[in-house]
C-alpha positions in Angstrom: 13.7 20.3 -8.0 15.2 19.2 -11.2 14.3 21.6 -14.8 15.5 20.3 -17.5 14.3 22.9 -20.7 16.0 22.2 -23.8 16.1 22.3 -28.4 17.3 19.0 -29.1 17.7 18.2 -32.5 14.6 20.6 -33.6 12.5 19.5 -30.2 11.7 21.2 -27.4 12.1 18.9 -24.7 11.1 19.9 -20.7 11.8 17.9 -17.7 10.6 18.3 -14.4 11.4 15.7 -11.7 10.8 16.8 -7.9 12.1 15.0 -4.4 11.8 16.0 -0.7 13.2 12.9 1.6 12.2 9.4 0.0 9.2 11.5 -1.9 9.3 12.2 -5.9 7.9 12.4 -9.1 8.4 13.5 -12.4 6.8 14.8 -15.5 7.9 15.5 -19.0 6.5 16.3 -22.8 9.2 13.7 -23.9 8.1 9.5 -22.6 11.5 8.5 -24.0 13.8 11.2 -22.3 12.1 10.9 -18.9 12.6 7.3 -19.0 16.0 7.8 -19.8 16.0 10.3 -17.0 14.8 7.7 -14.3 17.2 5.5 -15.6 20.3 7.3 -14.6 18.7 8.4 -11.3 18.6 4.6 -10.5 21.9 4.1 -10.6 23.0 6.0 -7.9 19.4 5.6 -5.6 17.8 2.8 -6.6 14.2 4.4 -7.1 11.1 2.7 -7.8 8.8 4.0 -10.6 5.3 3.4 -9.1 3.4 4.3 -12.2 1.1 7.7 -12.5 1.1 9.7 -9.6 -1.6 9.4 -7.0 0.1 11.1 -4.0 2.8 13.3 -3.5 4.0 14.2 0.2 0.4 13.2 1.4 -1.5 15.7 -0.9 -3.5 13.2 -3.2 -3.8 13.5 -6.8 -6.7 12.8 -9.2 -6.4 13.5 -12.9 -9.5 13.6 -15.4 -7.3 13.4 -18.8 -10.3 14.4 -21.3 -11.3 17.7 -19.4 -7.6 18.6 -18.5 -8.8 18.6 -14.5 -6.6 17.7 -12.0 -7.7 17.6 -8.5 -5.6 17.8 -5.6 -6.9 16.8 -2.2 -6.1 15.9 1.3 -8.7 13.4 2.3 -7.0 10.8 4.0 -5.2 13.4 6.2 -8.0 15.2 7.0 -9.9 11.9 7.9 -7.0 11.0 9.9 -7.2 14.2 12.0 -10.6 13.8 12.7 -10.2 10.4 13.8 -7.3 11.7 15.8 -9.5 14.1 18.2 -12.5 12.2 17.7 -14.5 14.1 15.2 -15.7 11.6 12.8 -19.2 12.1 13.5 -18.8 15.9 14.1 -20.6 18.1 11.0 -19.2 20.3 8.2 -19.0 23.8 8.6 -19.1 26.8 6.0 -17.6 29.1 8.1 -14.4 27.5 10.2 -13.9 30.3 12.6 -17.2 32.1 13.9 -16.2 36.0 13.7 -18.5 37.0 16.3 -16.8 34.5 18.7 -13.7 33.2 17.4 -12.7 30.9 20.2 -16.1 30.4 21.9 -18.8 32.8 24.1 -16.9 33.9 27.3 -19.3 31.5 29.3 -18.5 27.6 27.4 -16.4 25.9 29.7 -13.2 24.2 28.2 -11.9 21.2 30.1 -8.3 21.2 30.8 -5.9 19.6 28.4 -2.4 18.1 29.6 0.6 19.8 27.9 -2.0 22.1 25.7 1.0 24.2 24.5 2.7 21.1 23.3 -1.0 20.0 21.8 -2.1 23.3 20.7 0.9 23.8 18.6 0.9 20.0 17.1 -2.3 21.0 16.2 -1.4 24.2 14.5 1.4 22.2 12.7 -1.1 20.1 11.4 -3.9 22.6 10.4 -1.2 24.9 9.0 -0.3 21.8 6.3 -3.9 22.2 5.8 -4.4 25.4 4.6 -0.5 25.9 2.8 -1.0 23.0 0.5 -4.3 22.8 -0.4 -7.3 24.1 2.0 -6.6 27.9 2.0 -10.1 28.7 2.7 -9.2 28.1 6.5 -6.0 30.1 6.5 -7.7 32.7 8.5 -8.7 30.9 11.0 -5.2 29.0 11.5 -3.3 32.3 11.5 -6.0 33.6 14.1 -5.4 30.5 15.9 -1.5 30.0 15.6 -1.3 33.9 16.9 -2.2 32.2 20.4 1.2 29.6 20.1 2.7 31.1 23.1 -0.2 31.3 25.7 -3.2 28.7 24.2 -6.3 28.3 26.3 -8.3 25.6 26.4 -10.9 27.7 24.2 -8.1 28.1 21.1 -7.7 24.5 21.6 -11.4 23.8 21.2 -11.3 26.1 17.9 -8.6 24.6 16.5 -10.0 21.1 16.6 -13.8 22.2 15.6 -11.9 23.7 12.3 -11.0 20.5 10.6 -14.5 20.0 9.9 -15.3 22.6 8.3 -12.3 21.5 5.6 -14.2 19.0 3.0 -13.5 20.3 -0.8 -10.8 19.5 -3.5 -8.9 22.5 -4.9 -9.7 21.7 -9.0 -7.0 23.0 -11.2 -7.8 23.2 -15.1 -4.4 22.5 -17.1 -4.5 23.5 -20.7 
């Protein structure tokens, strides 16, 4: 991350330009000086300004400029995961982990899966991006879940792929 915070010639002028990999984006108070900005990072990487941001690092971005709103979301992910273990049809939940049986009553049988550690923790990985960037309402339930990395059942395995559907909301952030 790049923070540039400077008086020039009576202005304040701030900078912020981010990369991780081939990912970035930048923002500043000054058009001119972020231009300029882009224009010297060019030279040496050849970058391509794609206009206002929409998505950053998979998290999409949706900005309301007259209410100062901007909504960050993972929908596309989170339609991908269902698609992914076949949930597309499966129905929202308010609760993602059931506190009187958090990985299923003792009698639900789980069928096997092949290389469940290796798929149990892929899945944990994925629910994890979840909840860190912008679902934190099922953080409980991951770090209930990824407690299990080590020895997963087929019953934590279950959970973990019931709890994407209980993830449906944008986080709403009000910039002044």
């Amino acid at each position: 991350m790049f923070i540039f915070d400077s008086h020039a010639s009576g202005t304040r002028i701030i900078c912020i330009i981010r990369f991780h990999v081939d990912d970035g984006m930048g923002t500043s108070n000054s058009p001119p000086f972020l231009l300029w900005v882009k224009q010297q990072i060019h030279k040496c990487f050849r970058i391509k300004d794609m206009g206002p941001i929409s998505k950053f690092l998979g998290i999409q971005i949706e900005r309301k400029h007259t209410s100062h709103q901007l909504w960050l979301h993972q929908g596309e992910y989170i339609s991908y995961l269902l698609e992914e273990y076949g949930m597309l049809d499966c129905n929202p939940v308010h609760l993602p982990l059931n506190p009187h049986h958090p990985f299923g009553k003792p009698d639900n049988v789980h069928e096997l899966i092949p290389n469940l550690l290796t798929q149990f923790r892929k899945l944990i990985g994925e629910l994890l991006f979840l909840a860190v960037c912008t679902h934190p309402d099922i953080s409980n339930a991951v770090n209930a879940l990824a407690q299990h990395n080590s020895n997963a059942s087929p019953a934590h395995y279950a959970t973990g792929v019931v709890t994407p559907a209980g993830v449906n909301a944008q986080c709403c952030i009000v910039l002044w």
